[in-house]
N, C-alpha and C positions, 0 to 999 in steps of 0.2 A: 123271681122275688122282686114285690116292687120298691122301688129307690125309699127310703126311709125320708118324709115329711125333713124341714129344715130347723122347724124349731127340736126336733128329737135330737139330731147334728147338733145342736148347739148346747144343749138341756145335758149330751152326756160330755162335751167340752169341759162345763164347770164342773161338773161332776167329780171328772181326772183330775183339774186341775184345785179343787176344791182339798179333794182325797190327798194329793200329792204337796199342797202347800202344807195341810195340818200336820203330816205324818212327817213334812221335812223340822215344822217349830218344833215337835216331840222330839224328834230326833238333836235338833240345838239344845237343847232344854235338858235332855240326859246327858249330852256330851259337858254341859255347864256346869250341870251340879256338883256339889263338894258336900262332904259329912253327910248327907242325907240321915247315915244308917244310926249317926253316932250325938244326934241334936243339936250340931247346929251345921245348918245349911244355910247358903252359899253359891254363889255363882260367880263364876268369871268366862268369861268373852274369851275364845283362842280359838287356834287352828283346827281344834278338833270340832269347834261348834260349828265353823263351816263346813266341817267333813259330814258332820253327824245331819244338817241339815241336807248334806247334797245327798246323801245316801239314805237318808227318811222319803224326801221328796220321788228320790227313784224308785223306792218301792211303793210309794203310792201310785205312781204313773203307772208302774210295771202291772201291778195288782187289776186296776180296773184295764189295762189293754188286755191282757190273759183271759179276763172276763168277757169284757166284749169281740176278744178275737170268736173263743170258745162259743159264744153264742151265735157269731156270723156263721162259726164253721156248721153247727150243728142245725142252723135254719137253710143252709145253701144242700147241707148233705137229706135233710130231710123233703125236699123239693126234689131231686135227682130220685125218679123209681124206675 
């Protein structure tokens, strides 16, 4: 399999990183909110908006690694006959 061009390496970088910063603000952003359900919302800053953003941001990372593992695995297995 040949080595993947450099701008591809960098192209799926921001990618991750793109994926993982937006899904960590949604995740700040839910752990923030207050009354949403009940009219009048609200936000306040705490421990949980960092929680909610480190664990947003991780599942973005996670999501596109799983992706691009599963695509290595299945272009290296389909090269091997």
């Amino acid at each position: 399999m040949p080595e993947a061009p450099q701008h591809e390496k960098t192209l799926i970088k921001v990618i991750i990183f793109a994926t993982a910063v937006s899904f960590g603000v949604l995740g700040a952003i839910m752990a923030s909110m207050n009354g949403f359900f009940h009219g009048e919302v609200s936000f306040h800053f705490s421990v949980g908006s960092i929680v909610g953003f480190v664990l947003g941001f991780a599942a973005g990372w996670l999501f596109w690694k799983v992706v691009f593992w599963k695509r290595a695995k299945d272009e290296a297995g389909s090269n091997v006959k």
